[in-house]
The first five atom37 places (N, CA, C, CB, O) and aatype in JSON, in Angstrom:
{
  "aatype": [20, 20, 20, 20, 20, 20, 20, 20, 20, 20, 20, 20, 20, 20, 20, 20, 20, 20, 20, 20, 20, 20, 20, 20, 20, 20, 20, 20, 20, 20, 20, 20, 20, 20, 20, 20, 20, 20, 20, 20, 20, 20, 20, 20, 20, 20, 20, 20, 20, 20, 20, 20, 20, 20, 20, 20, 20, 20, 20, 20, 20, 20],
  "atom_mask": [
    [1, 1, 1, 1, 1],
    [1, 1, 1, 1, 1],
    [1, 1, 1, 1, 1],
    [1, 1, 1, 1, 1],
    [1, 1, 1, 1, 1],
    [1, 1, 1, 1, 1],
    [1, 1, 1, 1, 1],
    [1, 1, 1, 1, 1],
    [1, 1, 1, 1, 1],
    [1, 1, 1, 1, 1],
    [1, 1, 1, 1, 1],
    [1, 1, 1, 1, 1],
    [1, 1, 1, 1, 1],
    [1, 1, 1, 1, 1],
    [1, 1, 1, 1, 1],
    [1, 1, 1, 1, 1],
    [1, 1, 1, 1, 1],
    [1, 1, 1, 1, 1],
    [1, 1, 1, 1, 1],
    [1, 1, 1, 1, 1],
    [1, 1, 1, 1, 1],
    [1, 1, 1, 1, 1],
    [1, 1, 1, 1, 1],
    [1, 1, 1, 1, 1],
    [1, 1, 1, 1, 1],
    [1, 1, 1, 1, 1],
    [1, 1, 1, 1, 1],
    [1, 1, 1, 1, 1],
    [1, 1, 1, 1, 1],
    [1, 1, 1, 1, 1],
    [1, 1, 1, 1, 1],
    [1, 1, 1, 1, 1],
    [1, 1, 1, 1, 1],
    [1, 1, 1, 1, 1],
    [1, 1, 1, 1, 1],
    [1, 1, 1, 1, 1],
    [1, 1, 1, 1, 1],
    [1, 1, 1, 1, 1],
    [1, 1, 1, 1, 1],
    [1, 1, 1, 1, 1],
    [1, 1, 1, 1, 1],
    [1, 1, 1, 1, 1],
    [1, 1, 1, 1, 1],
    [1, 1, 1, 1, 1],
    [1, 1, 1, 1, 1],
    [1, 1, 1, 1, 1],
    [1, 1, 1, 1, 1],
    [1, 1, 1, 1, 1],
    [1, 1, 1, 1, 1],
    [1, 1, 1, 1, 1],
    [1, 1, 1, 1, 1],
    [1, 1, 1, 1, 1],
    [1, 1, 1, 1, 1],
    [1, 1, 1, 1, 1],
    [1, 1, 1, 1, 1],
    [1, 1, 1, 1, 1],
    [1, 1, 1, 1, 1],
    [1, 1, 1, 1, 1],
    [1, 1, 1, 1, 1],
    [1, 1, 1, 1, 1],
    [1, 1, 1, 1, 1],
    [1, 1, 1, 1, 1]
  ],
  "atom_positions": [
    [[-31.85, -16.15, -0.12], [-33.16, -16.72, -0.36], [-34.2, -15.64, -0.12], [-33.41, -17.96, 0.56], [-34.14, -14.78, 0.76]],
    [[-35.18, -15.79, -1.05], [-36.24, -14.88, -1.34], [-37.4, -14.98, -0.2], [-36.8, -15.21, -2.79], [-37.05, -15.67, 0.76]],
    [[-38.7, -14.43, -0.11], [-39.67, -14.34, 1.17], [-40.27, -15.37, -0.25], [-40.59, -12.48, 2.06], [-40.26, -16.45, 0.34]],
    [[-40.62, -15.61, -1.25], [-41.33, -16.42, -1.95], [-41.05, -17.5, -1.93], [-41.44, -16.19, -2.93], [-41.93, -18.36, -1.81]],
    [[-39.13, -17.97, -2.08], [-38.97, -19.12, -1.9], [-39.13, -19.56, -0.62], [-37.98, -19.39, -2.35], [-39.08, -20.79, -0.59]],
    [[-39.34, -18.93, 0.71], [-39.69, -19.83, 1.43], [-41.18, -19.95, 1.9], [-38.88, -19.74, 2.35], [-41.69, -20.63, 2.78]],
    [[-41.77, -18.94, 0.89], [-43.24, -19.47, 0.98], [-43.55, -21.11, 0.58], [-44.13, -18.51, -0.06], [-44.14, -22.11, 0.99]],
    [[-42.65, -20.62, -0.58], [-43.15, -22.03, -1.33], [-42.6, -23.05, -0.88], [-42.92, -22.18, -2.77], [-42.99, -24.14, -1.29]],
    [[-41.61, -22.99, 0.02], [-41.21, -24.25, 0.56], [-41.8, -24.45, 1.84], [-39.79, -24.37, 0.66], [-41.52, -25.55, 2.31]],
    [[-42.72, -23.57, 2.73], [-43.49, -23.75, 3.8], [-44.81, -24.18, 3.44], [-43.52, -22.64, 4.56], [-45.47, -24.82, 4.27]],
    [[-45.47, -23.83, 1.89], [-46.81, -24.21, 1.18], [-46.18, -25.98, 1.0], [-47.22, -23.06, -0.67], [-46.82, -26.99, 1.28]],
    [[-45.23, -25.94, 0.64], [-45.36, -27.51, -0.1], [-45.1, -28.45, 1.31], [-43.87, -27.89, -1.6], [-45.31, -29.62, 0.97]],
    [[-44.87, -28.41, 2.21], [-44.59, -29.23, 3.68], [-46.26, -28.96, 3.86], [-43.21, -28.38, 5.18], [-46.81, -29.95, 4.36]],
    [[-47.14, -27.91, 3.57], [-48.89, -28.15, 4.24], [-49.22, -28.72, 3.42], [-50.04, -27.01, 4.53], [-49.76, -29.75, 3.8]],
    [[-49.18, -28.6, 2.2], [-49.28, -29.81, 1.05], [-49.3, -31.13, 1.2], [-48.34, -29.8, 0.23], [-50.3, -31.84, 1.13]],
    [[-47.88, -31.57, 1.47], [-47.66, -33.06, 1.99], [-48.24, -33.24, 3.06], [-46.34, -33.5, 2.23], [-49.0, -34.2, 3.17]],
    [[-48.05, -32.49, 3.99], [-48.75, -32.98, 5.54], [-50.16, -33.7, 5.15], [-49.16, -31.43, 6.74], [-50.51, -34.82, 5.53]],
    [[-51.1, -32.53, 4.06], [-52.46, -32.52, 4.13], [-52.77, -34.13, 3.49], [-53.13, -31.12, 3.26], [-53.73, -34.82, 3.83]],
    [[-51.84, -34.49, 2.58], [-51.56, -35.37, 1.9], [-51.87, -36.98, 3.11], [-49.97, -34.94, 1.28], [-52.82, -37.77, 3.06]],
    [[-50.63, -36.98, 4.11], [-50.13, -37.89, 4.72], [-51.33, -38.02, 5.9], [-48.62, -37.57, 5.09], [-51.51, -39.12, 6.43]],
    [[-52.19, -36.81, 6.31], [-53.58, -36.6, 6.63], [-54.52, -37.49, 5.95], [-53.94, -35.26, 6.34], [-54.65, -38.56, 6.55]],
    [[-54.91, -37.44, 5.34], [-55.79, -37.52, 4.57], [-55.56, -39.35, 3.97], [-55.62, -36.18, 3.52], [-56.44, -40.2, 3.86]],
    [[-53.86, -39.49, 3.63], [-53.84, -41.07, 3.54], [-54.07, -41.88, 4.69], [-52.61, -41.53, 3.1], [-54.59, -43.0, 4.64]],
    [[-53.52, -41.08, 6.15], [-53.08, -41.92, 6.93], [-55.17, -42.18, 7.6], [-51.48, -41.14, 8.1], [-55.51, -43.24, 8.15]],
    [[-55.69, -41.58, 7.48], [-57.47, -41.55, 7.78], [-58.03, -42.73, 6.9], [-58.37, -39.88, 7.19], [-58.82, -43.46, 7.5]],
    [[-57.73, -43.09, 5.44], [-58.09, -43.93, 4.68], [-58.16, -44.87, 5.29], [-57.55, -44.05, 3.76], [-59.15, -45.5, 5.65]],
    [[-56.66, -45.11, 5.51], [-55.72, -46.16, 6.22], [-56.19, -46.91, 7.75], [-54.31, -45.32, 6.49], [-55.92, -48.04, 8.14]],
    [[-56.87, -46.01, 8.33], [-57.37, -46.19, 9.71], [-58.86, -46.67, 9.93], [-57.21, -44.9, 10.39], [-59.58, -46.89, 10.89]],
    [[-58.98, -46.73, 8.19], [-60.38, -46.89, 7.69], [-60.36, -48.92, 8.22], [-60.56, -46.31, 5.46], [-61.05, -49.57, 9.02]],
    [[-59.26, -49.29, 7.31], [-59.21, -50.76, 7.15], [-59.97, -51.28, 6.25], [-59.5, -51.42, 8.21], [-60.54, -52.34, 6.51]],
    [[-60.15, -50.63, 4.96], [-60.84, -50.69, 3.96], [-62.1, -51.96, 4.22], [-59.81, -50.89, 2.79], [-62.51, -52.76, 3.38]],
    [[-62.51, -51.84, 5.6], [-63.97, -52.56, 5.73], [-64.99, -52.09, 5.35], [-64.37, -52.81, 6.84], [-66.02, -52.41, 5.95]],
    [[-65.07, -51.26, 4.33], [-66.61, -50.73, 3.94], [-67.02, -49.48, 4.65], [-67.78, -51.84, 4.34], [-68.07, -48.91, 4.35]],
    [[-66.15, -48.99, 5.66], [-66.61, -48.15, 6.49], [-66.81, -46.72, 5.62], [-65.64, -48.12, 7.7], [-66.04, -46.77, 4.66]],
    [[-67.44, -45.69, 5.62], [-67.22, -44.69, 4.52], [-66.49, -43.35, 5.65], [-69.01, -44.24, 3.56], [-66.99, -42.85, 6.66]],
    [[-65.07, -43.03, 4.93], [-64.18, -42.04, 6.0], [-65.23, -40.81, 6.1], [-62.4, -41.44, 5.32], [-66.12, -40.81, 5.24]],
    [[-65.22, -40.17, 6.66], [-65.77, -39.0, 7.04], [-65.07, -37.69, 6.8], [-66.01, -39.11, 8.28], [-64.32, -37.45, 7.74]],
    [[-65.04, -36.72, 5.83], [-64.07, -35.77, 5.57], [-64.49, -34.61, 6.13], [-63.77, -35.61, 4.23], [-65.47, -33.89, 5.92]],
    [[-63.45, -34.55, 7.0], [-63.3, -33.07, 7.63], [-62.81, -31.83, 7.25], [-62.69, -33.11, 8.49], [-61.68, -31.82, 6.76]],
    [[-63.58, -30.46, 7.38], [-63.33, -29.57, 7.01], [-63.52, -29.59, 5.43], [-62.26, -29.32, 7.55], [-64.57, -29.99, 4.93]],
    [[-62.57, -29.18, 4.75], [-62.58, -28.77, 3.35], [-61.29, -30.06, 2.96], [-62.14, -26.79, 3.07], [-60.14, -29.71, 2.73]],
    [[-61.61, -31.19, 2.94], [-60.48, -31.97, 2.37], [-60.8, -32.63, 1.3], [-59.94, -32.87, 3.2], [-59.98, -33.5, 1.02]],
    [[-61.83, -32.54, 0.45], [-62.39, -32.68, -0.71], [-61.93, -31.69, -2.04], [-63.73, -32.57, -0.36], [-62.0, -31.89, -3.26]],
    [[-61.46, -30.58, -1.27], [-60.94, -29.33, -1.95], [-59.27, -29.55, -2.45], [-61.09, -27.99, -0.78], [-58.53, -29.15, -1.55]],
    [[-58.69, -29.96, -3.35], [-56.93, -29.93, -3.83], [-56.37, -28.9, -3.54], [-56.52, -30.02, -5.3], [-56.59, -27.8, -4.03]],
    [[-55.58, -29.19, -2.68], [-54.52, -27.56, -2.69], [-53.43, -27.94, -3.73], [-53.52, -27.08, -0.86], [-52.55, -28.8, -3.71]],
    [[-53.79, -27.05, -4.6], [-52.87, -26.65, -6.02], [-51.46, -25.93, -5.37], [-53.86, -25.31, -7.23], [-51.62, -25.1, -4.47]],
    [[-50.01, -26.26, -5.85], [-49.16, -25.08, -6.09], [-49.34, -24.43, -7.11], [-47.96, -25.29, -6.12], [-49.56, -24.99, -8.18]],
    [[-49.29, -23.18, -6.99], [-48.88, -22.51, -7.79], [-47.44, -22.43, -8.59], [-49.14, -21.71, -7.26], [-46.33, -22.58, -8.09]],
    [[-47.8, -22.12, -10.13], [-46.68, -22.4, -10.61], [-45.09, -21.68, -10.17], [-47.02, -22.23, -11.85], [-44.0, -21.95, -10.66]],
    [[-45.43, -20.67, -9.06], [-43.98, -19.47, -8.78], [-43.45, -20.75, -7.89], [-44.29, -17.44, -7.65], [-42.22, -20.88, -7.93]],
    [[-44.1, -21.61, -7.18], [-43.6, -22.55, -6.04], [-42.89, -23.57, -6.52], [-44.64, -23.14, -5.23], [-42.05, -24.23, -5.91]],
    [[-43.39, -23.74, -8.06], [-42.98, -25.17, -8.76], [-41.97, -25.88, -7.87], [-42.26, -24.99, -10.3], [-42.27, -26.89, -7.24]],
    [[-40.14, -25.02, -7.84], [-39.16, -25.65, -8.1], [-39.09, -25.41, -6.72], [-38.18, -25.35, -9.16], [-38.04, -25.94, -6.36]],
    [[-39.61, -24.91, -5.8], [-39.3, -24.94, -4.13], [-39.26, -25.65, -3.51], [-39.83, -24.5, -3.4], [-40.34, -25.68, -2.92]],
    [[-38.38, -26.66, -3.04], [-38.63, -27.84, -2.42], [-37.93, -27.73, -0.83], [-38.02, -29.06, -3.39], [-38.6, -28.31, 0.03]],
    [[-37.2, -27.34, -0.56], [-36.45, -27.08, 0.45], [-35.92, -25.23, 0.96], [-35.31, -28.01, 0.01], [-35.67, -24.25, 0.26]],
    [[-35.92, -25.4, 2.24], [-35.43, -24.17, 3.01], [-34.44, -24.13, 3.63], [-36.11, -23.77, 3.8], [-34.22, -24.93, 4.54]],
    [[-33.7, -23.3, 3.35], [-32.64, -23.13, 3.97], [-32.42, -21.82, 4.7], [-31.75, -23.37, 3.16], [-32.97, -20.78, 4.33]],
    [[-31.45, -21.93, 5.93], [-32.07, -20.82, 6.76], [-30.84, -19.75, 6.19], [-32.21, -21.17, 8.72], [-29.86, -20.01, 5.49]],
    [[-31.25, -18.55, 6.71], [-30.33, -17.49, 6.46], [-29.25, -17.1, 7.44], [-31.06, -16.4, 6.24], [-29.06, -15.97, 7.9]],
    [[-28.34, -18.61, 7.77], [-27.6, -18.25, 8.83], [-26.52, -17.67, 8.33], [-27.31, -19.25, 9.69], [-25.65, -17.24, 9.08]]
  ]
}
């Protein structure tokens, strides 16, 4: 395994995290009207890049 493929498989886990962030805040909202408050830069999409496409998993170099 390449230093890219496990970029791209350490980019796509901050990806989801930012993801499960960002739902789980909605969520805590209780869709009462309240308006969430976005922190930092979470208005901003983190894109993969297309070299990451097919990276989904890491495997170690034992």
């Amino acid at each position: 395994m390449n230093s890219s493929s496990r970029m791209g498989a350490v980019y796509s886990l901050i990806v989801r995290e930012e993801e499960i962030l960002m739902e789980q805040r909605k969520r805590d909202s209780g869709g009462s009207g309240v308006v969430v408050r976005k922190e930092g830069d979470e208005d901003i999409e983190l894109v993969v890049p297309p070299v990451f496409s097919f990276c989904n998993y890491y495997v170690s170099d034992i």
